[in-house]
mmJSON file of the N, C-alpha and C atoms, coordinates in Angstrom:
{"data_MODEL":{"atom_site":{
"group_PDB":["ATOM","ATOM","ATOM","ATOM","ATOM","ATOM","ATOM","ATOM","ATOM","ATOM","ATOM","ATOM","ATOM","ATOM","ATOM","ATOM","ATOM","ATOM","ATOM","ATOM","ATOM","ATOM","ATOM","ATOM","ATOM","ATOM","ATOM","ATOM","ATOM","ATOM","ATOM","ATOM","ATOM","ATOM","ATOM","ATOM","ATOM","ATOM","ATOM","ATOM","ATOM","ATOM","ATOM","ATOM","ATOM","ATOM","ATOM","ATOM","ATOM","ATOM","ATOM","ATOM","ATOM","ATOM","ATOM","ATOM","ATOM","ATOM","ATOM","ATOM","ATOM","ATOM","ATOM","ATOM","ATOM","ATOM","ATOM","ATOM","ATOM","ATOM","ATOM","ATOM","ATOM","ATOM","ATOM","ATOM","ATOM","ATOM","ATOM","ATOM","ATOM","ATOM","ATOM","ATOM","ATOM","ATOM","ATOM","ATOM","ATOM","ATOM","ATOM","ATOM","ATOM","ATOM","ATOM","ATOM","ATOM","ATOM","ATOM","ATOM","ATOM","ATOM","ATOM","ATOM","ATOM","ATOM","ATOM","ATOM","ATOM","ATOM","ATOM","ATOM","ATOM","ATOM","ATOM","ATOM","ATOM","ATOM","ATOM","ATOM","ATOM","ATOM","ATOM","ATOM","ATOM","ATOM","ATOM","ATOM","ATOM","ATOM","ATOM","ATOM","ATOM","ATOM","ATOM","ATOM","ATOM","ATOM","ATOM","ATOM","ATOM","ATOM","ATOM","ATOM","ATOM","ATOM","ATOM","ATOM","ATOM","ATOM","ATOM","ATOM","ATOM","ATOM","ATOM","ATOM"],
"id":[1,2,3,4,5,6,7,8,9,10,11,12,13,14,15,16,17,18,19,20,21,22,23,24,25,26,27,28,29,30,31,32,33,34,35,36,37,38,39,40,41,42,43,44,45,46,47,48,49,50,51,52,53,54,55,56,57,58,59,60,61,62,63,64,65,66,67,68,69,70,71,72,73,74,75,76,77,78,79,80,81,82,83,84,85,86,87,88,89,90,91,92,93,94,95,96,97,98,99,100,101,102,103,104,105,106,107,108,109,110,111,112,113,114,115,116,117,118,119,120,121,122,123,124,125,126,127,128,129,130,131,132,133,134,135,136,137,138,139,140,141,142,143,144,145,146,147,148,149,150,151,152,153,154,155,156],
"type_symbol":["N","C","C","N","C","C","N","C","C","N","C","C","N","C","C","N","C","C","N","C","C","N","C","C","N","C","C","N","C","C","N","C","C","N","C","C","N","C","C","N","C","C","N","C","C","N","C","C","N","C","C","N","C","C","N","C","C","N","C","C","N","C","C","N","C","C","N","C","C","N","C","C","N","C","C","N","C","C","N","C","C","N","C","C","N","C","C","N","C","C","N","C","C","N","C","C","N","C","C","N","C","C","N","C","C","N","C","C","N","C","C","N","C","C","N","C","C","N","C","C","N","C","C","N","C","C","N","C","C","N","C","C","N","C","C","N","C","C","N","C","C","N","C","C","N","C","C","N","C","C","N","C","C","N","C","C"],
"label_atom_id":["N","CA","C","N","CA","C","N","CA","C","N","CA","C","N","CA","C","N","CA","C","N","CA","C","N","CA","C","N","CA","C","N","CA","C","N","CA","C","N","CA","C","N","CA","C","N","CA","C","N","CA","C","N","CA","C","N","CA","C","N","CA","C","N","CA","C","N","CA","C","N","CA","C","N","CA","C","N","CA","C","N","CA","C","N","CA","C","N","CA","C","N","CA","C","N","CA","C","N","CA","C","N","CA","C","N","CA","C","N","CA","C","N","CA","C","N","CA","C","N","CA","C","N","CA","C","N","CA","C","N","CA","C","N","CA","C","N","CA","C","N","CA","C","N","CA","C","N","CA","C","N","CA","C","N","CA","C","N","CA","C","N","CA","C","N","CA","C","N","CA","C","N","CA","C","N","CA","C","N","CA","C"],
"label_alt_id":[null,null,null,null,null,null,null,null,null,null,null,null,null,null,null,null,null,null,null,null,null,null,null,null,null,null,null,null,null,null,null,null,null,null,null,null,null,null,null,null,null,null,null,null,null,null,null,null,null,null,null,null,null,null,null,null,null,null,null,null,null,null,null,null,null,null,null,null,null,null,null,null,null,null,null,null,null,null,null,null,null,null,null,null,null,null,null,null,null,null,null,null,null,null,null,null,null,null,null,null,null,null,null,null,null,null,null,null,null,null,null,null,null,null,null,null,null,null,null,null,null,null,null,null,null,null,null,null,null,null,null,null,null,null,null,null,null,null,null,null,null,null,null,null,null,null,null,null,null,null,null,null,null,null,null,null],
"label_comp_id":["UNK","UNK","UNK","UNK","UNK","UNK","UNK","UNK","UNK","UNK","UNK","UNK","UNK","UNK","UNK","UNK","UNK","UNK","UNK","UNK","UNK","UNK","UNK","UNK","UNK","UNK","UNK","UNK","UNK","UNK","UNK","UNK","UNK","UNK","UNK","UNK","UNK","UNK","UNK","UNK","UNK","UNK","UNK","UNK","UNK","UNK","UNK","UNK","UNK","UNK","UNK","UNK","UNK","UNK","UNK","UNK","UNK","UNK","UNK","UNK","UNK","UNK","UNK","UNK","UNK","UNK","UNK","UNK","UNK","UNK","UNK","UNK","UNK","UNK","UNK","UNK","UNK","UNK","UNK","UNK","UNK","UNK","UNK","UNK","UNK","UNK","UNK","UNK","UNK","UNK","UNK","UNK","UNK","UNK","UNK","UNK","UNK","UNK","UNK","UNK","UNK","UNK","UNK","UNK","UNK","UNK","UNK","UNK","UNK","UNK","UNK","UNK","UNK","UNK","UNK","UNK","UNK","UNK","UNK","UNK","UNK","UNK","UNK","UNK","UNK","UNK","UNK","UNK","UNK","UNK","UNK","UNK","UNK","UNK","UNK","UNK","UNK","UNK","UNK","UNK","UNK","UNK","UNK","UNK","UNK","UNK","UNK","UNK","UNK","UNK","UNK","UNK","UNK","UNK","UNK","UNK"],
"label_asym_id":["A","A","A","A","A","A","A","A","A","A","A","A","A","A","A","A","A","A","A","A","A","A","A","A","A","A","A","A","A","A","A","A","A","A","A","A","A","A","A","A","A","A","A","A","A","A","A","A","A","A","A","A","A","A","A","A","A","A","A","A","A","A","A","A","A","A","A","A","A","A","A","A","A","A","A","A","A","A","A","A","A","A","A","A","A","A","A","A","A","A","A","A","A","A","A","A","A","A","A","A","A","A","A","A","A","A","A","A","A","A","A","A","A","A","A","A","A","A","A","A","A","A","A","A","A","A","A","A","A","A","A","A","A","A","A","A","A","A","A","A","A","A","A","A","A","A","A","A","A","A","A","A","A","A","A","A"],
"label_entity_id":["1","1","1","1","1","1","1","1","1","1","1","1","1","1","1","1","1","1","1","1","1","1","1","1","1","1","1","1","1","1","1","1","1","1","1","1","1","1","1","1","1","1","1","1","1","1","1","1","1","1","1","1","1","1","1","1","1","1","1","1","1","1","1","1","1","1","1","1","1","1","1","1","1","1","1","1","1","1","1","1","1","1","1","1","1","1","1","1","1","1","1","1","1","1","1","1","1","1","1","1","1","1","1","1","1","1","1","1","1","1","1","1","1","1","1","1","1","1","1","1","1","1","1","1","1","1","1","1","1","1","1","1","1","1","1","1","1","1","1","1","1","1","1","1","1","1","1","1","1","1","1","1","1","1","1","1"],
"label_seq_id":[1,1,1,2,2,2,3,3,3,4,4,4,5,5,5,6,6,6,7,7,7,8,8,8,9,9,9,10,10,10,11,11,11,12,12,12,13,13,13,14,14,14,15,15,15,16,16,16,17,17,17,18,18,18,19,19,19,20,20,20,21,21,21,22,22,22,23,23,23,24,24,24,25,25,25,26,26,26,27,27,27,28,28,28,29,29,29,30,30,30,31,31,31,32,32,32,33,33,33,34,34,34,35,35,35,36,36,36,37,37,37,38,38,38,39,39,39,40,40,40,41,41,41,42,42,42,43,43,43,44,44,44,45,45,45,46,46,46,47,47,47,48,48,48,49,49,49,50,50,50,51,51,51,52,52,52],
"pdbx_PDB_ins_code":[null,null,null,null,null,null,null,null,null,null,null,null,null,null,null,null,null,null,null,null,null,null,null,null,null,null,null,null,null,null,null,null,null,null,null,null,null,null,null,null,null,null,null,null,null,null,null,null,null,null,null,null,null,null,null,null,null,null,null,null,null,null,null,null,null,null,null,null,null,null,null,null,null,null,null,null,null,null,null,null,null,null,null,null,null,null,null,null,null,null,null,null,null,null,null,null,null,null,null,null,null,null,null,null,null,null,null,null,null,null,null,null,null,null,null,null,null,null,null,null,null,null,null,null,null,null,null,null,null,null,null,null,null,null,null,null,null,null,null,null,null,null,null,null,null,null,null,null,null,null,null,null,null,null,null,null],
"Cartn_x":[44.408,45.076,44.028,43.888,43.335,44.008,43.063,43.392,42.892,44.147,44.37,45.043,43.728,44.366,46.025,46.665,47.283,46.516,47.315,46.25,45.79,44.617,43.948,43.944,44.037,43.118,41.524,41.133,39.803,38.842,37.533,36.327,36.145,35.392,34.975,34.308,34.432,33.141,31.772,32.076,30.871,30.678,29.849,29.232,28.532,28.699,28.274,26.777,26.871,25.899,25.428,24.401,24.24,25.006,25.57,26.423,27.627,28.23,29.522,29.284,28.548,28.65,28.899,27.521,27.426,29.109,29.71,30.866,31.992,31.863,33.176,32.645,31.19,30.891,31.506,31.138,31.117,33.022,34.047,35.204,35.48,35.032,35.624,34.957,33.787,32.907,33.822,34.388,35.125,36.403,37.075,38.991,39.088,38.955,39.787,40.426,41.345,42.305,41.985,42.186,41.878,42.747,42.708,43.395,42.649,42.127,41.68,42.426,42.074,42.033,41.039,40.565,39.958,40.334,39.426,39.727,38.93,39.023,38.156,37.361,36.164,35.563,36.557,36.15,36.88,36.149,35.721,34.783,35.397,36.038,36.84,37.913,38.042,39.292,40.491,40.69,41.687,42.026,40.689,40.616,41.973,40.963,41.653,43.642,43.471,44.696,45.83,45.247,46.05,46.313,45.403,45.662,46.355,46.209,47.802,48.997],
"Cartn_y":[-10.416,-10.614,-11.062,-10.274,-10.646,-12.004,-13.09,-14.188,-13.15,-13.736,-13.174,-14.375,-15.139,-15.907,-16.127,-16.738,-16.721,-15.895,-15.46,-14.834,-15.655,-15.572,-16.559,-16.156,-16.674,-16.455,-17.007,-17.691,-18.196,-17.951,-17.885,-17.113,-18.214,-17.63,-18.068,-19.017,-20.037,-20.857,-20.554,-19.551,-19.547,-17.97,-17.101,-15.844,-14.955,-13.993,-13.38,-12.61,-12.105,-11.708,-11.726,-11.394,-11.934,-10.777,-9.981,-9.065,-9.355,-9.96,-10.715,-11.937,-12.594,-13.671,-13.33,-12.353,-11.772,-11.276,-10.948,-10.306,-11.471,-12.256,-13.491,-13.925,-14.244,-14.993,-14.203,-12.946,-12.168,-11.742,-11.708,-11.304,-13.149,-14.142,-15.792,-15.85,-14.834,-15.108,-14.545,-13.359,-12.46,-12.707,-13.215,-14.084,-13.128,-12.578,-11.247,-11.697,-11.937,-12.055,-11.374,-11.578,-11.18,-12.292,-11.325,-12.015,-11.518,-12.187,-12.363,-12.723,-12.312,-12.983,-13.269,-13.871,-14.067,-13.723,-12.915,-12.402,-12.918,-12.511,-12.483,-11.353,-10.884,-10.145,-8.551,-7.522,-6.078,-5.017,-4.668,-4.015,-2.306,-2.217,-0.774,-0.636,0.857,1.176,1.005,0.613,-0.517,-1.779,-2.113,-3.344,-3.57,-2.318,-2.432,-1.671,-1.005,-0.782,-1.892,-3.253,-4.041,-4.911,-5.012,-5.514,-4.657,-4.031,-3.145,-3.844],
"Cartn_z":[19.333,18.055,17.032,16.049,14.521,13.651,13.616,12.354,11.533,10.254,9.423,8.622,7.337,6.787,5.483,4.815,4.066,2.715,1.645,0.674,-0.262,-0.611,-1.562,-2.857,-3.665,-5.043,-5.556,-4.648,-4.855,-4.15,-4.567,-4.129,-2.546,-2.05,-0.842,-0.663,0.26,-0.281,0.592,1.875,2.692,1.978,1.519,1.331,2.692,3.152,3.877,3.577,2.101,1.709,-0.193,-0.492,-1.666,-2.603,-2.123,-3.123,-3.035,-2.023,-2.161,-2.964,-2.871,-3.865,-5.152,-5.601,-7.126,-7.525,-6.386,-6.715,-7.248,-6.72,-7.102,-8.016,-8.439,-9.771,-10.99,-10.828,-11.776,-11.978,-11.051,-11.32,-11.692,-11.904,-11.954,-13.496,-13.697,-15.219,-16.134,-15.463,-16.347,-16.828,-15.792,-15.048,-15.335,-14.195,-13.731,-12.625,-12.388,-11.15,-9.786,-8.348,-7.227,-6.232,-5.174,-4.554,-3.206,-2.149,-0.906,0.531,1.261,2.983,3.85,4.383,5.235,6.811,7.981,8.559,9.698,10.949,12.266,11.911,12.495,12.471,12.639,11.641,12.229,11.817,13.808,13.779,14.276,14.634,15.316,14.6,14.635,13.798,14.178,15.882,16.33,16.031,15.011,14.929,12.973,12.498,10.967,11.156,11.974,12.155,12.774,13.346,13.767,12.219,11.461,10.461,9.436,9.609,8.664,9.053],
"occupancy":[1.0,1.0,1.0,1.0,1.0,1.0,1.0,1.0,1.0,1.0,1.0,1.0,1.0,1.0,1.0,1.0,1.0,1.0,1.0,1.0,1.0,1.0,1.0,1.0,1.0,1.0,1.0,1.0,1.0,1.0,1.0,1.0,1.0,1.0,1.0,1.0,1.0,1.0,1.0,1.0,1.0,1.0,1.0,1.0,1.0,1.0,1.0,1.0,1.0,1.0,1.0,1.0,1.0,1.0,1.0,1.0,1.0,1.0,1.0,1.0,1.0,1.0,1.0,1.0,1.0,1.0,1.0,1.0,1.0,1.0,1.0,1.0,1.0,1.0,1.0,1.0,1.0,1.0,1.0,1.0,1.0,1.0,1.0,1.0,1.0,1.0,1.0,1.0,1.0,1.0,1.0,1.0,1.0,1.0,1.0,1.0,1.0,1.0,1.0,1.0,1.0,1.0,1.0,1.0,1.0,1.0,1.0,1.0,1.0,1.0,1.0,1.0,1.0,1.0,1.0,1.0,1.0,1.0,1.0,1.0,1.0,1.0,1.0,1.0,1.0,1.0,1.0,1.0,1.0,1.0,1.0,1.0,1.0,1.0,1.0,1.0,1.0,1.0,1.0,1.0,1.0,1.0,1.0,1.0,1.0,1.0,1.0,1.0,1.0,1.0,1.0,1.0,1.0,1.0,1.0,1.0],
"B_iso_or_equiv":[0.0,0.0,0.0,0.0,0.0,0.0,0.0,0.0,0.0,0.0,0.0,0.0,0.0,0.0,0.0,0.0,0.0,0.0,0.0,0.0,0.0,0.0,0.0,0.0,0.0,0.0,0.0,0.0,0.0,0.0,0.0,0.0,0.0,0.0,0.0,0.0,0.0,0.0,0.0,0.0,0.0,0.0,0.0,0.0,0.0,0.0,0.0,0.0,0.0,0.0,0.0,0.0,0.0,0.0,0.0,0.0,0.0,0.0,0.0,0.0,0.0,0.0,0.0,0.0,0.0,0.0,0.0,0.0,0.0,0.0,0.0,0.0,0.0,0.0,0.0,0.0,0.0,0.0,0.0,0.0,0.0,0.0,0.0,0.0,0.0,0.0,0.0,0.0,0.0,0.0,0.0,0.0,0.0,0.0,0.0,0.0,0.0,0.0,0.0,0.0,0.0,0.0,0.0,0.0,0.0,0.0,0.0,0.0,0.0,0.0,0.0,0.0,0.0,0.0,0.0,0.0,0.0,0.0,0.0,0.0,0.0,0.0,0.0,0.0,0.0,0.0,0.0,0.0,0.0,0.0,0.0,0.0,0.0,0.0,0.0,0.0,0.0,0.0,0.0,0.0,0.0,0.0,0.0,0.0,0.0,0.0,0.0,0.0,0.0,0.0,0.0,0.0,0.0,0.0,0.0,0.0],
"pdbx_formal_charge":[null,null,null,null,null,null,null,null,null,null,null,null,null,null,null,null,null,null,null,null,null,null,null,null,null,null,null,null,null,null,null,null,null,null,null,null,null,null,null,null,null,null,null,null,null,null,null,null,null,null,null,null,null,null,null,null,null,null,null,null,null,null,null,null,null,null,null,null,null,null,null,null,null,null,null,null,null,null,null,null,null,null,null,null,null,null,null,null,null,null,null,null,null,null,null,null,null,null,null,null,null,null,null,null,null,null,null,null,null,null,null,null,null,null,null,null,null,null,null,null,null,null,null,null,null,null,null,null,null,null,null,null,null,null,null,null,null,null,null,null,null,null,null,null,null,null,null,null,null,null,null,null,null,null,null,null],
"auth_seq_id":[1,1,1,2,2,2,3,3,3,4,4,4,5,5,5,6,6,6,7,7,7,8,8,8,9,9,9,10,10,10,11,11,11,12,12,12,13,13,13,14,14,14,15,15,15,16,16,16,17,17,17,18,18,18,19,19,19,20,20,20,21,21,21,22,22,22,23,23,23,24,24,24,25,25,25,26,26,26,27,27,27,28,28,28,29,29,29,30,30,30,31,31,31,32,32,32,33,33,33,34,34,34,35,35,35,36,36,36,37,37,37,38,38,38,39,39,39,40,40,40,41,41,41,42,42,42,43,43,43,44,44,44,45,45,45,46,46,46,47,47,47,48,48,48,49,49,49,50,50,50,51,51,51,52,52,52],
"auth_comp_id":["UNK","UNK","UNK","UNK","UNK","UNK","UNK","UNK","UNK","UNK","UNK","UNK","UNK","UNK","UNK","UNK","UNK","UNK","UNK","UNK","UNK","UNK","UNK","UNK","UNK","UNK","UNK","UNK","UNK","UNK","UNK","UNK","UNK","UNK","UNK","UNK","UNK","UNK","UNK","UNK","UNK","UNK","UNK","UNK","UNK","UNK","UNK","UNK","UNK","UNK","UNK","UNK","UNK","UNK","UNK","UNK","UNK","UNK","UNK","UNK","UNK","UNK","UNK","UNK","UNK","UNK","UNK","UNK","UNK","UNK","UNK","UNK","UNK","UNK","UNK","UNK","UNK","UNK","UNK","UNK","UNK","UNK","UNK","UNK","UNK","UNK","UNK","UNK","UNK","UNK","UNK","UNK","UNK","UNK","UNK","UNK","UNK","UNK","UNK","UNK","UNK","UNK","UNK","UNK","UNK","UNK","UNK","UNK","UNK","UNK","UNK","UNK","UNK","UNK","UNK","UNK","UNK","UNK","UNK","UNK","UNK","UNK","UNK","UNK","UNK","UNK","UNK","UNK","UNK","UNK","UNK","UNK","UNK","UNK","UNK","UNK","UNK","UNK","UNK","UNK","UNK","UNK","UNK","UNK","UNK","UNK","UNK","UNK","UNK","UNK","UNK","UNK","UNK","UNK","UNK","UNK"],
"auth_asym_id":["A","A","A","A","A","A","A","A","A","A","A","A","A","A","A","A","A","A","A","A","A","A","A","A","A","A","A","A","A","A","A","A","A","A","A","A","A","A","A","A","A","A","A","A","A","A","A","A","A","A","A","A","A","A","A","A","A","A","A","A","A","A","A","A","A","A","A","A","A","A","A","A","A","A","A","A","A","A","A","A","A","A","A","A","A","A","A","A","A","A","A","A","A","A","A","A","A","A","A","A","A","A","A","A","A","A","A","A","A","A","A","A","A","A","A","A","A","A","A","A","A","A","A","A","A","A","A","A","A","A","A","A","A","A","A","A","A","A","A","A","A","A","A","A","A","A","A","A","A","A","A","A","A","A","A","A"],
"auth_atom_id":["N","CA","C","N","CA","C","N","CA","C","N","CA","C","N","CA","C","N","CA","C","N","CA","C","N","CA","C","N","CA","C","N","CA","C","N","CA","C","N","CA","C","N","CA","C","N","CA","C","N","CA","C","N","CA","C","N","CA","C","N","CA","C","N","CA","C","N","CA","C","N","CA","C","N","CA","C","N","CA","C","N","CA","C","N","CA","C","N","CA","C","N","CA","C","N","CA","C","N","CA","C","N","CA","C","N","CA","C","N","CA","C","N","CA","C","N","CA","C","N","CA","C","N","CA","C","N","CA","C","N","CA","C","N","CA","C","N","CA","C","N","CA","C","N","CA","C","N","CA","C","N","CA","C","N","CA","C","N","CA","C","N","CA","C","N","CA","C","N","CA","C","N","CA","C","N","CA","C","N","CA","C"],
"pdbx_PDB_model_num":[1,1,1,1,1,1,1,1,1,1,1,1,1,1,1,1,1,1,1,1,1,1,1,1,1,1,1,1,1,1,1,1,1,1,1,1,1,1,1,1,1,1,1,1,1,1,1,1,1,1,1,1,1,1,1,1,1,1,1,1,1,1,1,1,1,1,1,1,1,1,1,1,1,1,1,1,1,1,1,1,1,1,1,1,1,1,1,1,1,1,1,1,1,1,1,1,1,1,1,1,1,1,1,1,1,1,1,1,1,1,1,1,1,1,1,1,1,1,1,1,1,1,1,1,1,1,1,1,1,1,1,1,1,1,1,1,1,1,1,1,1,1,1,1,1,1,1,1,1,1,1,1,1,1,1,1]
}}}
């Protein structure tokens, strides 16, 4: 079973990579609205299909 957090509206606080970061500064510089989840790792297309 996939964790699969509640949905967020706020940027992340841990970054995976430096283009995800650039990405939340820049939609929080702009207020542009978004909305997020946080997930377990999904690596197989069994994996994204359980999260549907």
């Amino acid at each position: 079973m996939i964790k699969i957090s509640e949905i967020k509206e706020t940027a992340s606080e841990v970054f995976h990579t430096e283009l995800q970061k650039r990405t939340y500064q820049t939609l929080c510089e702009l207020k542009i609205p978004f909305h997020r989840v946080d997930t377990d790792k999904i690596i197989t297309m069994e994996d994204c299909e359980a999260v549907n």
